[in-house]
TIMISE-308628 format. One line per 10 residues: their letters; for each residue x, y negated, z of C-alpha. Coordinates in Angstrom, 3 decimals, m for minus. Example, Ala and Ser with C-alpha at 12.3 -4.5 7.8 and 13.67 -1.06 7.14 Angstrom:
<recs>
AS> 12.300:4.500:7.800  13.670:1.060:7.140
</recs>
This chain:
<recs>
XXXXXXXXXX> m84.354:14.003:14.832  m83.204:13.184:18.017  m80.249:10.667:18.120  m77.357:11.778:20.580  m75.261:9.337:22.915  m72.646:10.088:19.960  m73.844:8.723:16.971  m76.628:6.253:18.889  m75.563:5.335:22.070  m77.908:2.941:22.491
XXXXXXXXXX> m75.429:0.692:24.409  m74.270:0.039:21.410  m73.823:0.797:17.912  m70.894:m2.064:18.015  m68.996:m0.402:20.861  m65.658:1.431:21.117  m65.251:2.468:24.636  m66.834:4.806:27.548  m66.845:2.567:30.879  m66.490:3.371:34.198
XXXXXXXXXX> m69.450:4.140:36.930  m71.341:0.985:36.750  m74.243:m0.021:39.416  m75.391:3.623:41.216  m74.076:6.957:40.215  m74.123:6.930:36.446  m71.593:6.729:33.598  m71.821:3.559:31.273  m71.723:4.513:28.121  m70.318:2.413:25.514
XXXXXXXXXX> m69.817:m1.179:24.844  m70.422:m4.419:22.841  m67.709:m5.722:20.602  m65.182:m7.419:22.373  m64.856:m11.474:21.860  m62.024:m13.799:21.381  m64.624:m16.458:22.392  m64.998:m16.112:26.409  m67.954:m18.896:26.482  m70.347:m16.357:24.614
XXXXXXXXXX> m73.650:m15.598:27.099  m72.919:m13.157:29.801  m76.000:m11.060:30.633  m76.276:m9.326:34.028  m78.992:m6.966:35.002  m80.817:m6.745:37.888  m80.159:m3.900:40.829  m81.744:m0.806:40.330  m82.184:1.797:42.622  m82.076:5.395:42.653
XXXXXXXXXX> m85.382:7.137:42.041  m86.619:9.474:44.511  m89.669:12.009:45.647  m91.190:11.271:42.038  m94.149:14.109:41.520  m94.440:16.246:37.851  m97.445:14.807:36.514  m96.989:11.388:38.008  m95.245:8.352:37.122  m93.601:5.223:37.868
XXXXXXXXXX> m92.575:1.928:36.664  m89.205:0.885:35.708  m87.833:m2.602:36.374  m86.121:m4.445:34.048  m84.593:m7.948:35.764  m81.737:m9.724:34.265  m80.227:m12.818:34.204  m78.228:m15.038:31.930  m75.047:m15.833:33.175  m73.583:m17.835:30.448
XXXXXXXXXX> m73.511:m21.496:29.245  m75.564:m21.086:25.888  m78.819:m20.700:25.544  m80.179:m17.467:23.827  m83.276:m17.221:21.149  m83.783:m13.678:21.450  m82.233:m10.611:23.704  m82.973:m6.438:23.392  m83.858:m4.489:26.409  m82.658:m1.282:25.956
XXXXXXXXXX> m84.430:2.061:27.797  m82.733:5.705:27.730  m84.006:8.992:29.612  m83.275:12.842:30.137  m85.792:15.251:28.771  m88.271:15.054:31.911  m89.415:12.101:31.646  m91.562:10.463:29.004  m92.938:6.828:28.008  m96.291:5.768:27.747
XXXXXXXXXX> m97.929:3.783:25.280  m95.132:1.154:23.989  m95.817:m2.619:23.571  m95.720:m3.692:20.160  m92.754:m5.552:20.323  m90.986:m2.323:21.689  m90.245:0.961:19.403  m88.551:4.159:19.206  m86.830:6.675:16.675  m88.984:8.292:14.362
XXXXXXXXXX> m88.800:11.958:15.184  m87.964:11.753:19.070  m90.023:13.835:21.191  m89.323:12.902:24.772  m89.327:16.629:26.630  m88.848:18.687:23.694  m87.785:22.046:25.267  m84.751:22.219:22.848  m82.543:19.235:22.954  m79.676:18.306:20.324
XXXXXXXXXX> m76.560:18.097:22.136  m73.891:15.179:22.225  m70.107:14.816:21.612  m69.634:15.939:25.448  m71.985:18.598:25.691  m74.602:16.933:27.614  m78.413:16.989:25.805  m79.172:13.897:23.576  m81.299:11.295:25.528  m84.274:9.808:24.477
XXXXXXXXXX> m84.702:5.426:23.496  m86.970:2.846:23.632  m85.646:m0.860:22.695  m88.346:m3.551:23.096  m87.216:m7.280:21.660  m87.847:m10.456:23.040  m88.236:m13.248:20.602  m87.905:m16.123:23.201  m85.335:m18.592:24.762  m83.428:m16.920:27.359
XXXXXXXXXX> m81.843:m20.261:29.549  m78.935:m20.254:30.937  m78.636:m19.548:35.046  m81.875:m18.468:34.721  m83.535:m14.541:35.519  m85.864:m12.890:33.522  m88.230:m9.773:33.818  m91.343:m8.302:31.158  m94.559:m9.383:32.071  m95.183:m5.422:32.715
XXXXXXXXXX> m92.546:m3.108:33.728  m91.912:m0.069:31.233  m94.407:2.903:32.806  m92.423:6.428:32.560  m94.430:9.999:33.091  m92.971:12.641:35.114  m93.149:16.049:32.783  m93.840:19.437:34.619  m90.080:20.672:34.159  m88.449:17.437:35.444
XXXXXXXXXX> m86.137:17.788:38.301  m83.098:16.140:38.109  m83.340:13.369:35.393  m81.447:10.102:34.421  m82.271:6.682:32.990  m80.338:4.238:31.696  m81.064:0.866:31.324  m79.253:m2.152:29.261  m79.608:m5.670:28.008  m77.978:m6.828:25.154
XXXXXXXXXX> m78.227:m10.322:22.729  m78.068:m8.195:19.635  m80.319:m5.861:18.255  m78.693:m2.133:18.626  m80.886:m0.597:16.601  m78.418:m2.431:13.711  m75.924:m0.919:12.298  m73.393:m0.770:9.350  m75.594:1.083:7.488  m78.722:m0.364:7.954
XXXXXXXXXX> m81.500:m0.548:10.673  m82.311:2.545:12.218  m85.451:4.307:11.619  m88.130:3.458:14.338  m91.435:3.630:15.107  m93.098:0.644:16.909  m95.583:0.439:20.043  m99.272:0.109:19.474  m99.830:m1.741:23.060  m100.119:m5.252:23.198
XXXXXXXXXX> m96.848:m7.147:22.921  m95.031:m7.757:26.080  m93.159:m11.139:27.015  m90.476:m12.287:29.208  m91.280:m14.030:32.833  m88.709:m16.663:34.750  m88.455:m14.659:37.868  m87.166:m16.709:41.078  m83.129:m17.466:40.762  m82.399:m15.432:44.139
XXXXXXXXXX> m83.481:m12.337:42.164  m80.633:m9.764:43.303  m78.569:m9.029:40.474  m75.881:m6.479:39.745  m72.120:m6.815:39.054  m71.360:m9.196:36.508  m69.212:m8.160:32.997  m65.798:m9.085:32.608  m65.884:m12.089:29.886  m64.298:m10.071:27.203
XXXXXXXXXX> m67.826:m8.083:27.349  m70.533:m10.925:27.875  m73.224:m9.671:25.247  m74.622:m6.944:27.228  m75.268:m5.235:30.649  m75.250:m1.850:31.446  m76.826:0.438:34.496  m77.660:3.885:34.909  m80.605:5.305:37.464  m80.833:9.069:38.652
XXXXXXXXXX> m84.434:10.223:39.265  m85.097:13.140:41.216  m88.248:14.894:41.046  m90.053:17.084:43.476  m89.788:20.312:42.054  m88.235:24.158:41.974  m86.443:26.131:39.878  m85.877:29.395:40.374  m82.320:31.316:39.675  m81.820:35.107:39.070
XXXXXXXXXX> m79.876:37.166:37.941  m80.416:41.277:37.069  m78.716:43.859:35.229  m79.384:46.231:32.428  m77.049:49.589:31.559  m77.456:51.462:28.486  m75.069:53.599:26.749  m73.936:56.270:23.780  m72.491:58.956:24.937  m70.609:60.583:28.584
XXXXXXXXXX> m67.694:58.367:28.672  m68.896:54.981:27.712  m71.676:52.248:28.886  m72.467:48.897:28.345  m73.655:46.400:31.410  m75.828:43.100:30.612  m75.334:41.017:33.454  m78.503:38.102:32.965  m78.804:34.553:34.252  m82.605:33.404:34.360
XXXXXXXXXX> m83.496:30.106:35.310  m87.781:30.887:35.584  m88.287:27.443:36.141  m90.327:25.516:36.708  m87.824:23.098:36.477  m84.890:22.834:33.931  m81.874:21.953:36.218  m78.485:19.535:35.181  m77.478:18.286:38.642  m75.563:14.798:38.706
XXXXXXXXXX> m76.315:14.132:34.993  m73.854:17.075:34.261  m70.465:15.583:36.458  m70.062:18.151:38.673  m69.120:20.724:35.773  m70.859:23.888:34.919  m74.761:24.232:36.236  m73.771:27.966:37.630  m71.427:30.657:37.822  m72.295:34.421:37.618
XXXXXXXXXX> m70.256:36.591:39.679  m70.165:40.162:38.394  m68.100:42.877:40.153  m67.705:46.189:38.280  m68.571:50.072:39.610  m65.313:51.822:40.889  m64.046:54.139:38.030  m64.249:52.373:35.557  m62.482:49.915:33.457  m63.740:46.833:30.961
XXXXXXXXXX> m62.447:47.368:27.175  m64.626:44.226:26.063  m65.383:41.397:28.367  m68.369:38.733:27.695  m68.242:35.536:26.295  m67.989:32.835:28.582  m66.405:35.304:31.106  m62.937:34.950:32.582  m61.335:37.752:34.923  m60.760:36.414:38.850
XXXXXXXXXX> m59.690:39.722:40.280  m59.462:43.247:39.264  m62.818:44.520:38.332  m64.359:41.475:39.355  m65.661:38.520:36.383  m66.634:34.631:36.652  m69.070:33.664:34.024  m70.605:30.352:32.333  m73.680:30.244:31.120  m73.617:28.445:27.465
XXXXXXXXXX> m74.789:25.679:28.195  m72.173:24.572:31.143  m73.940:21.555:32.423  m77.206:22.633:32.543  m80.131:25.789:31.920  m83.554:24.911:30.900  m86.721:26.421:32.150  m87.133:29.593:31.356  m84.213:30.689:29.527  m82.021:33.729:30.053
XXXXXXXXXX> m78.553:33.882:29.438  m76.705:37.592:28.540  m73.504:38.732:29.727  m72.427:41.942:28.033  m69.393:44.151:28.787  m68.901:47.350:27.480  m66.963:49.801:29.883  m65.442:53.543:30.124  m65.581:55.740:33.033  m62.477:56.478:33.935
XXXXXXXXXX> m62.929:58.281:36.797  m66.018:59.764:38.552  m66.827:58.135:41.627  m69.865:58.982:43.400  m72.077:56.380:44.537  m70.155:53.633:42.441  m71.639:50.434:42.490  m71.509:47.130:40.952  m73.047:43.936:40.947  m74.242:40.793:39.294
XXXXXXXXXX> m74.673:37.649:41.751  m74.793:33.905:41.440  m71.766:31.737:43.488  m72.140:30.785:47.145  m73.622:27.181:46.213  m76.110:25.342:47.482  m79.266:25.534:45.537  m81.865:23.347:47.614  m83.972:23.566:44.774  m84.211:26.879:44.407
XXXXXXXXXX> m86.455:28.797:47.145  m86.337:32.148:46.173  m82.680:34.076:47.426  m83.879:37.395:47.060  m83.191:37.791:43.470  m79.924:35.824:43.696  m77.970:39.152:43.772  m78.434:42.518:41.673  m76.490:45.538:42.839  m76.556:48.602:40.320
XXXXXXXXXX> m75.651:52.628:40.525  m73.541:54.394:37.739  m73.968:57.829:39.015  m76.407:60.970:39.126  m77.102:63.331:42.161  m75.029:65.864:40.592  m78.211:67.922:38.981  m79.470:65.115:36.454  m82.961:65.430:37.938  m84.521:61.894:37.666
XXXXXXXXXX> m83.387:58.553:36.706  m84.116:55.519:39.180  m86.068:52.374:38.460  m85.607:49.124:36.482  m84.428:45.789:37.993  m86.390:43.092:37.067  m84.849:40.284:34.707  m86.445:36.807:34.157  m89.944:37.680:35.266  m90.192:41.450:33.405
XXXXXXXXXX> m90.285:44.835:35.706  m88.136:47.465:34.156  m89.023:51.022:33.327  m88.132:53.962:35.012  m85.818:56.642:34.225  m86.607:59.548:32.649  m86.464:63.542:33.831  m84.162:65.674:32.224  m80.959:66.081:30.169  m81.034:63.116:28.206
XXXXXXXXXX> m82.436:60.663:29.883  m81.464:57.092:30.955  m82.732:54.166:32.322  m82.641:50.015:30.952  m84.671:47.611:32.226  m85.887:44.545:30.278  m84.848:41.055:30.898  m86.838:37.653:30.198  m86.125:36.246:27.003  m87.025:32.537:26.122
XXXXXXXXXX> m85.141:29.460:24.326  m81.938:28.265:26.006  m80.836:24.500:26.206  m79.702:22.969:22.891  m80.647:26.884:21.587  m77.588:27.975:23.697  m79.340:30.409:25.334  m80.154:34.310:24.726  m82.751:36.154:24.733  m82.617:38.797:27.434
XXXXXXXXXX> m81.005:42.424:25.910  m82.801:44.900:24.406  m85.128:46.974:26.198  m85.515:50.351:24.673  m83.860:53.432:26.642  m80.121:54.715:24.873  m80.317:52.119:22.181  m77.202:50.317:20.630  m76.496:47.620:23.217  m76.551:43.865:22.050
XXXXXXXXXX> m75.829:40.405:23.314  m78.889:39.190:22.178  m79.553:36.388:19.630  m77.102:34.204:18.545  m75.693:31.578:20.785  m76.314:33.808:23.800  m72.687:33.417:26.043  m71.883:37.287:25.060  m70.905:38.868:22.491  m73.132:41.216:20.350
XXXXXXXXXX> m73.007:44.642:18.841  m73.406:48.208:19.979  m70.019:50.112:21.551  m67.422:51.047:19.362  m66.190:54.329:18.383  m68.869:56.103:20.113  m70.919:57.629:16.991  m74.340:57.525:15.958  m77.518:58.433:16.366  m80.204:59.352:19.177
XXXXXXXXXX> m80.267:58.601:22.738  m77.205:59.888:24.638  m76.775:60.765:28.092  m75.135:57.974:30.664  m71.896:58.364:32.596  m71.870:60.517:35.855  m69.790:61.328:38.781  m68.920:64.849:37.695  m67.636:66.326:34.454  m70.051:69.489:34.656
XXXXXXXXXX> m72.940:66.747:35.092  m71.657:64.755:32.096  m71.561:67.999:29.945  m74.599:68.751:30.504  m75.891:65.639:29.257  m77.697:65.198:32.622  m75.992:61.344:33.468  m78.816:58.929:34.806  m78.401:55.357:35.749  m79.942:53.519:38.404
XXXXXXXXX> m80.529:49.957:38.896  m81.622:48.533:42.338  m81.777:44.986:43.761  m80.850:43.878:47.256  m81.537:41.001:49.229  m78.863:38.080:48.935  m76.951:37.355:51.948  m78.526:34.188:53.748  m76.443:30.790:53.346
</recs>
């Protein structure tokens, strides 16, 4: 099982406290004990730079330079190694070794105390007198893959003269490298080096990396309408991320990944709002997706409200569309907004066609009295199994959220009886008794940013 940054933050078991933005852009994350005895080792690491233009498929070598700042010589020191879900190690020395379990780019990833996905770890020891004043690198530099859904990933990179694989319980279970064993080498003692820990903290150095792939992911959105009877409907507004990336921008600090704009059809009003949804104006909702921070390839997220015409409007429209953000790694804008019809041409003749959702093409509408119209939306695994599958596809049946965890919540409408497929609200009262309502869903280009 994957180990979260709550219960193994690999800097360190012994630690107490989240740190400030150390070297680059990252958080460091936890902390060696504190000391009473100042003249304990001070370890600094080397600089490391941000990661760019890195290829899916590809690879690259991370650096691991430090240097012993203290007066005391050490016998052994840990290097410690942690990464997002797009990257993966290679073979491991056999002096380096990893959780039993871990599976670095695992589509579903155990989440942490503070909602962010569990990283992955590699620790490799060093059994060999670290000198004072002097800097220190492996022999060969730790070789990371690039998997196909990387985009915006994270390292994290400490050194530490205690083993953090230790803990009050016992060692942790791990899983050693079948490589050759790996040593350290004296680099020259004008090897840059980063900012140096304040004395209290001496036994280990901490530095986090961003990586940022070349890659795309594409966001949509679409909406489905089905309903029970003349005066009630429900709308599943859908969030798709179709890949092939899975996207947390800024390792998660900027807040929620998305927000899904959807503006309801004049005439009617909301009697149950989605999950994750918050009202920002009248008729108008902001929604999360459940994961916040970030949506993993392929996954749909549902947003289900169930409404009641209150007044027949024709030519109502509403509409499900992602914020005014920029997305530069997402190409495709025409499926960035989804504008849908609640209304008939007064005759109930014939029902319009689908939108698509996550990748599917939706039906078309049926002829006649009772028909209505749904299209189907994608449905795959959401981040930390946060996400939905996309809502149910058959014409006039009982409306859901999807699976569990989706950001919605589930069940058909209330009240609103039993039975076969009903006719959808319509913009006239003699069309709506005549059980001739259709829906139709169309899709317009977004407006250019």
């Amino acid at each position: 099982m994957l180990r979260t940054v709550a219960d193994r933050a690999r800097p360190l078991r012994r630690t107490s406290a989240v740190v400030g933005a150390v070297a680059l852009t990252a958080l460091a994350l936890a902390a060696a004990p504190a000391s009473a005895d100042n003249t304990r080792p001070g370890l600094v690491l080397g600089l490391l730079k941000p990661v760019t233009g890195v290829k899916p498929g590809g690879g690259f070598e991370l650096p691991g330079a430090f240097a012993n700042k203290g007066t005391e010589t050490l016998d052994k020191v840990w290097l410690t190694y942690s990464f997002s879900r797009g990257l993966t190690h290679q073979e491991l020395p056999s002096n380096c070794e990893h959780p039993r379990g871990e599976r670095p780019g695992a589509p579903a990833v155990p989440v942490d105390e503070e909602g962010l996905p569990g990283k992955y770890f590699v620790t490799c020891e060093f059994d060999q007198t670290v000198k004072p004043g002097a800097v220190y690198a492996p022999e060969k530099a730790l070789s990371l893959d690039v998997l196909g859904h990387a985009l915006y990933e994270h390292l994290g990179v400490t050194i530490s003269d205690y083993d953090p694989g230790q803990s009050e319980s016992g060692p942790a279970d791990e899983v050693p490298g079948t490589g050759p064993a790996v040593k350290l080498v004296e680099l020259p003692s004008t090897t840059p080096l980063g900012g140096i820990r304040p004395a209290k903290n001496p036994a280990y150095d901490y530095a986090g990396v961003p990586v940022t792939a070349v890659n795309t992911a594409d966001f949509q959105v679409a909406a489905q309408l089905t309903g029970r009877d003349g005066q009630f409907v429900t709308l599943e507004a859908k969030f798709t991320n179709a890949g092939p990336a899975w996207v947390m921008p800024d390792n998660g600090e900027s807040g929620a990944v998305t927000h899904v704009l959807v503006k309801m059809p004049v005439g009617t009003t909301v009697t149950l709002k989605a999950d994750g949804c918050k009202k920002v104006d009248a008729g108008s909702y902001s929604c999360i997706p459940s994961s916040y921070y970030w949506a993993n390839e392929n996954s749909t997220y549902t947003f289900p409200f169930h409404l009641r015409i209150v007044k027949a409007v024709v030519g109502a429209k509403g509409s499900v569309a992602l914020e005014a953000k920029e997305r530069p790694f997402d190409k495709n804008k025409k499926n960035d907004t989804a504008v849908f019809l609640l209304g008939t041409d007064g005759n109930g003749s014939t029902g319009g066609t689908g939108s698509t959702g996550g990748g599917s093409t939706g039906g078309t509408g049926s002829t006649g009295g009772s028909g209505s119209t749904s299209s189907t939306g994608g449905s795959s695994t959401g981040g930390s199994g946060t996400a939905s599958a996309g809502g149910s596809g058959s014409a006039g049946s009982s409306a859901s959220a999807g699976s569990a965890g989706s950001s919605g919540t589930g069940g058909g409408l209330a009240n609103t009886g039993a039975g076969s497929t009903l006719p959808l609200a319509g913009v006239a009262a003699a069309a709506l008794a005549a059980g001739a309502g259709t829906v139709l869903l169309t899709r317009r280009r977004a407006p250019r940013r």
